[in-house]
N, C-alpha and C positions, 0 to 999 in steps of 0.2 A: 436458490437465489444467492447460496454463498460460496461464490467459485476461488478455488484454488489452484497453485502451481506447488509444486515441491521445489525449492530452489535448488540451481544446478552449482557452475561452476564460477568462479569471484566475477562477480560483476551481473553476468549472464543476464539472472531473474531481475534485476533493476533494469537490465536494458530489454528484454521482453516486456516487462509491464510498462514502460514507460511507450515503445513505439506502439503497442494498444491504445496506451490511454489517445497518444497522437491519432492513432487511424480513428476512434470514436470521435476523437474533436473535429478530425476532417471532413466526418461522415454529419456532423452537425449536433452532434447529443453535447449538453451540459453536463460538467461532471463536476465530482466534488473529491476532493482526496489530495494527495502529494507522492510524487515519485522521486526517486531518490537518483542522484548523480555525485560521482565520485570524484574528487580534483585532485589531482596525484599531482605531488609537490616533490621536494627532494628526494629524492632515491631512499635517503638515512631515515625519512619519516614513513608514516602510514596515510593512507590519502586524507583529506578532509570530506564530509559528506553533507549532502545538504538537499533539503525535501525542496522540490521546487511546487509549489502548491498549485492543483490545476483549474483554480474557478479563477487566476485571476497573473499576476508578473512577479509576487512576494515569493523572495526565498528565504530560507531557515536554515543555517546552519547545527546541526547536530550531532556535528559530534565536536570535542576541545582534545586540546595539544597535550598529552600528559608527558612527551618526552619521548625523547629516542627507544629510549631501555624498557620503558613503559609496558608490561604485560596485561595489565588492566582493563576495562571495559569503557570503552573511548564515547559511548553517549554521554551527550549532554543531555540530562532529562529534563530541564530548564527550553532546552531548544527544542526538543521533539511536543513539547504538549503545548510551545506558542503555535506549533505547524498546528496541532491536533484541534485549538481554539479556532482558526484562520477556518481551517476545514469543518469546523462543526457549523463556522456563521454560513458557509458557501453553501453545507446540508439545511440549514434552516430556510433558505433563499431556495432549494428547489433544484434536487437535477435530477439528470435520468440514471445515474451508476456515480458509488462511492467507489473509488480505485484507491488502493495505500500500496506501499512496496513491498513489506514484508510483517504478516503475524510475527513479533517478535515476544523478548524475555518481557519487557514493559505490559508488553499486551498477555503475556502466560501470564502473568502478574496482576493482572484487573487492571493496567493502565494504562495509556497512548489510546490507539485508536479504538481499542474496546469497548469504549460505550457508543462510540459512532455504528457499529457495528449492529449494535441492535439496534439503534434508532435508525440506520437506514432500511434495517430488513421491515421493522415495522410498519413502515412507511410504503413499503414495497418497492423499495430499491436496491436492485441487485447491486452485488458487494464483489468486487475480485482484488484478489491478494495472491502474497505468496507467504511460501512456511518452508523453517528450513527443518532438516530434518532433526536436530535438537529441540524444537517448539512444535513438535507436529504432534507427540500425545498431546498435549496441553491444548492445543487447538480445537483436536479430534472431541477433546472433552469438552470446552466452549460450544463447539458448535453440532454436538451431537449429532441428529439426521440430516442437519440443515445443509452441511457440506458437499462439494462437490469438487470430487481430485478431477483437473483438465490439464491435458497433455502440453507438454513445453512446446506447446505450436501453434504459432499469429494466427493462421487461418481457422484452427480447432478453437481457440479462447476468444476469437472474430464472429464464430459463429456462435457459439454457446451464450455470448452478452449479445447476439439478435435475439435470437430465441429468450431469455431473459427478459429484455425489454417487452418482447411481442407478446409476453403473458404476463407482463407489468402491467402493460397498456389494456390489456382485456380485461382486467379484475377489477 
């Protein structure tokens, strides 16, 4: 019930999970999570990022401006754990799959979506994400048997959250 992608190339896995999370809302499921879009701004910067949270129109900026020269790690963790709150109340209210964009270093870390994550599997709500391959021990360790690597393909990750749901709904 905890499906995965391995992220590909810039951008890629945000825009694979995100037109999922689309085809499950069109197909009528409730979901609870945030998917991430990029807003590329001046050339001289790096884009800005921002969870767009999918139980409702709030967005979350997450990441801040450290500068051109800036080498540094560009989250806001102040803005990723308001998305992470938005998303816990939208889990508390009930869907049928928690969608995030990426296992990241917050979440290797014990934080961001991580506790969402057991509280939806508990609940028996399948979980799909992505991991890049820097956070992919750390994940593997989180989620021990529970994981499941699925193929960078709409139709493959389309079917895998039916089957999911279909043995949500039977248990």
């Amino acid at each position: 019930m905890l499906g995965y992608v391995i992220g590909g190339g810039r951008g890629a896995t945000d825009r694979l999970i995100r037109d999922i999370a689309q085809d499950l809302r069109d197909q009528g499921h409730v979901l609870a999570g945030a998917v991430q879009v990029n807003v590329e701004t001046d050339p001289a910067y790096k884009c800005q990022m921002d969870l767009h949270i999918l139980s409702g129109e709030k967005v979350v900026r997450i990441s801040q401006d450290l500068g051109a020269l800036s080498q540094g790690c560009r989250l806001d963790p102040d803005g990723l754990e308001r998305a992470v709150g938005l998303v816990g109340a939208a889990l508390e209210s009930g869907a049928d799959f928690l969608i995030f964009n990426k296992f990241g270093k917050q979440e290797a870390d014990g934080r961001g979506f991580r506790p969402l994550i057991g509280e939806a599997l508990a609940r028996g709500i399948p979980v799909l994400t992505a991991v890049n391959k820097g956070n992919l021990e750390a994940f593997l360790a989180y989620a021990e048997d529970m994981a499941q690597e699925l193929p960078s393909d709409r139709q493959a990750i389309l079917e895998w959250c039916a089957t999911q749901r279909a043995e949500a709904v039977i248990a």
